[in-house]
C-alpha positions in Angstrom: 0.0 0.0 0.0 1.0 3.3 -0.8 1.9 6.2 2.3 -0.7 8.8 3.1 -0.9 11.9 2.0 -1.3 15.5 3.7 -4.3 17.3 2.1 -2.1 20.6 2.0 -5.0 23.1 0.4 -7.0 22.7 3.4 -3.8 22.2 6.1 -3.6 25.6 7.3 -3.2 28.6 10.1 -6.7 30.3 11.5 -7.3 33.5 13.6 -9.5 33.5 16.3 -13.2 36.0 15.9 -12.1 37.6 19.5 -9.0 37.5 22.2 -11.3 37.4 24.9 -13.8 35.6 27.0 -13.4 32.2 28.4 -13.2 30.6 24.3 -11.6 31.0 21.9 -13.4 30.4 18.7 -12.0 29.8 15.3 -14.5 30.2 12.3 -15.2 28.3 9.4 -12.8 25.1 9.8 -12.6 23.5 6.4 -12.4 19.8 6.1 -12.3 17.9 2.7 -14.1 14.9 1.7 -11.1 12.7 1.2 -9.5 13.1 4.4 -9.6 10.7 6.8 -7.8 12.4 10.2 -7.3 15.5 11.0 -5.3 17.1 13.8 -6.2 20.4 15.3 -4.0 22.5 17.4 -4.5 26.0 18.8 -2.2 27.9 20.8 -2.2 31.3 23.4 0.1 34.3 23.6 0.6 33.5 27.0 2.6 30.9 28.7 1.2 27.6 30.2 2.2 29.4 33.7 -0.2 32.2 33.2 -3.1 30.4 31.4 -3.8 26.7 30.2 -6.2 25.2 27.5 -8.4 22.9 28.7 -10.5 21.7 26.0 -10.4 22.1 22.1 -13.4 20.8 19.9 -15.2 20.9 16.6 -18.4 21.8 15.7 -19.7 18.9 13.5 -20.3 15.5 15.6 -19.1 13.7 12.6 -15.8 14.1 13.7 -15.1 11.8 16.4 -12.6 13.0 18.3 -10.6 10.4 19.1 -7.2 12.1 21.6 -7.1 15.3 23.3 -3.6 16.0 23.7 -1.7 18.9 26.4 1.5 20.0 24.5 2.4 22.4 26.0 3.8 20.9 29.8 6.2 23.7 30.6 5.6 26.6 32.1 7.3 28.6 30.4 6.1 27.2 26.7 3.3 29.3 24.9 -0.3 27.7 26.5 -1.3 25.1 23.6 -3.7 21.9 22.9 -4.4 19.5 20.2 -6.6 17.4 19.4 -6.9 14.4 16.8 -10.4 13.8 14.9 -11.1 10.7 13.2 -13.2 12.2 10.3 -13.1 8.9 7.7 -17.1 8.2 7.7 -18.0 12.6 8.1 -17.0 13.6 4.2 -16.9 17.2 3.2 -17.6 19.8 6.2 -17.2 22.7 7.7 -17.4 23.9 10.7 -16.0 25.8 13.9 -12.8 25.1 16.3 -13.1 25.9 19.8 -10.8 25.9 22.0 -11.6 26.2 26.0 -9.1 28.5 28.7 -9.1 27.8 32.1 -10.3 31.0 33.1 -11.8 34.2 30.8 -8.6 36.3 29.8 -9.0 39.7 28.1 -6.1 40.6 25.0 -5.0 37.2 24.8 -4.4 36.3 21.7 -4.5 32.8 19.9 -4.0 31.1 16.7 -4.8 27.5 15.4 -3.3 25.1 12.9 -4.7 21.9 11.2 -3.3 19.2 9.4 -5.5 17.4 7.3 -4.1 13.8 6.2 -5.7 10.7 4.1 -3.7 8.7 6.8 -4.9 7.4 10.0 -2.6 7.5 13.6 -0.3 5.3 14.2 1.2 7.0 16.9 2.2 10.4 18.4 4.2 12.1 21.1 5.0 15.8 22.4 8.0 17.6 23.0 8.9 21.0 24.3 11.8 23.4 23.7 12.6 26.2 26.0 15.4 28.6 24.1 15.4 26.5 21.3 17.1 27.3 18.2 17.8 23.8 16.5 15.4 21.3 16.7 14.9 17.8 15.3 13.1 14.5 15.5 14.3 10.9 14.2 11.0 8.0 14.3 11.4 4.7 13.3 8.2 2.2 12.7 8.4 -1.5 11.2 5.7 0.3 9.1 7.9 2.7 7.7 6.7 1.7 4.3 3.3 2.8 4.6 3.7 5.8 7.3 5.0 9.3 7.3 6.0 11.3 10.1 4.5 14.9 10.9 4.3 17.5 13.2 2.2 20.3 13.9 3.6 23.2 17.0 3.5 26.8 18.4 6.3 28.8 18.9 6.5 32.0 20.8 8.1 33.9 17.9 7.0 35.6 14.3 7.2 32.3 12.3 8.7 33.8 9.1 11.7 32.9 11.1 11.1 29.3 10.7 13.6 27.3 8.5 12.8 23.7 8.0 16.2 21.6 7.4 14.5 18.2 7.1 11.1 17.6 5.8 8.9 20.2 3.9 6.7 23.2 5.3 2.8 22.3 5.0 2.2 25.6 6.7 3.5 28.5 9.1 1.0 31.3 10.9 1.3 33.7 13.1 -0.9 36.2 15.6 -1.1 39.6 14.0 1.0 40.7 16.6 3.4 38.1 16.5 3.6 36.5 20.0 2.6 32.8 19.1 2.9 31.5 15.8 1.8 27.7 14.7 3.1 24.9 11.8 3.0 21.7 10.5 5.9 20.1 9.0 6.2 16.8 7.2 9.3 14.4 6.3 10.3 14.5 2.6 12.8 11.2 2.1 13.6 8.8 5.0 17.2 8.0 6.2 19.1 5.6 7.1 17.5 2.5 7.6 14.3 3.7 7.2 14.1 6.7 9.8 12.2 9.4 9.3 13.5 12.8 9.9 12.0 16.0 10.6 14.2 19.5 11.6 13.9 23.3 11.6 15.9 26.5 13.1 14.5 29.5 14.5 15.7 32.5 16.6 15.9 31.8 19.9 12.3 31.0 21.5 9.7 28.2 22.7 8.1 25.7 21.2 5.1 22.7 22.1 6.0 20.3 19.7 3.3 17.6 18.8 4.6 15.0 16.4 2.2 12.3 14.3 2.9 9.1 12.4 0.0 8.6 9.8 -0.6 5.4 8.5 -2.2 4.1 5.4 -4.1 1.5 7.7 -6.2 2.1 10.4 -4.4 -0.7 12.8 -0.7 -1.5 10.7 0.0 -4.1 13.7 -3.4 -5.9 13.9 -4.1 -9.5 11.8 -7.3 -11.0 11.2 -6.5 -13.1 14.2 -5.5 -10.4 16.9 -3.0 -7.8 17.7 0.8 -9.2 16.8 3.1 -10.3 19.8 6.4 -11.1 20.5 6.6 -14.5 21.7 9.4 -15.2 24.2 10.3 -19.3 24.2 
């Protein structure tokens, strides 16, 4: 089977309506019929010490969501939350993002990024930088041959200053006022042995990194029979 693809016409940066109030709502979420996950992150311009997001969601119960993800577990990282939306039986939709603060916070701003992919998740995990300026990831699956490896993060910086060294750019957005920015990222060739690499340089700032494997098949590691396991003799 062939890897998935990411949908890159509709994998993109949002602006909230407001930057107050307890929500914060982003309009008009567009998600094509082909897709068959979508992952959903939206980030403050305020640290995870001042505020936190509790709760992110979208507005069409056709897409389930199926992980609701806290990237952001330093203090002094940009306040951010993903979540991952199994969308395969919803088709075409739109539809509003919103995400949930802990507490109503007046001029604090937000933005949110989506990833839309004809994969499904094989796995994930998070990662944050504090005074980052080089950052990479190596993955390796057994199902390298029918995966890629993605991410999607907020940094705490204009994100024109984002270079990506390993992988290609699906998308980079900022806050008008540049004090979070988010972007997705996806490997391009694999490396040795069949890693898969992703990396990027910035100026010197945060980031909440959340980093996806998609596969082609909804379980790579189940058979008719059951789940594979090693068996020790």
């Amino acid at each position: 089977m062939p890897q998935p693809t990411i949908i890159t016409a509709q994998s993109k940066g949002y602006a909230a309506t407001s930057n107050s109030g307890a929500d914060r709502t982003f309009e008009d979420v567009v998600i094509p019929a082909e897709a068959n996950t979508v992952i959903i992150l939206a980030a403050l311009t305020v640290s995870e010490s001042a505020k936190t997001l509790t709760n992110l969601t979208f507005g069409n119960a056709s897409a389930i969501r199926t992980h609701l993800i806290d990237v952001s577990g330093d203090a002094y990282v940009n306040a951010t939350i993903a979540g991952i939306f199994d969308v395969s039986a919803a088709g075409a939709m739109t539809a509003d993002v919103v995400a949930t603060l802990s507490s109503s916070a007046t001029s604090v701003g937000s933005r949110c990024g989506v990833v839309c992919s004809t994969g499904f998740v094989e796995s994930f995990t998070t990662t944050n930088h504090r005074s980052a300026t080089d950052c990479e990831s190596i993955t390796f699956s057994p199902n390298y041959a029918e995966n890629i490896f993605t991410l999607i993060g907020s940094t705490d910086v204009d994100v024109s200053d984002i270079t990506v060294t390993e992988g290609t750019l699906i998308f980079a957005d900022a806050q008008s006022d540049g004090h979070v920015g988010v972007y997705g990222i996806v490997q391009d060739t694999e490396i040795n042995t069949n890693q898969k690499k992703i990396g990027y340089t910035h100026t010197i700032e945060e980031n909440a990194d959340l980093f996806v494997i998609l596969s082609t098949q909804r379980n790579p590691f189940e058979q008719a029979n059951g789940m594979l396991r090693n068996v020790v003799r």
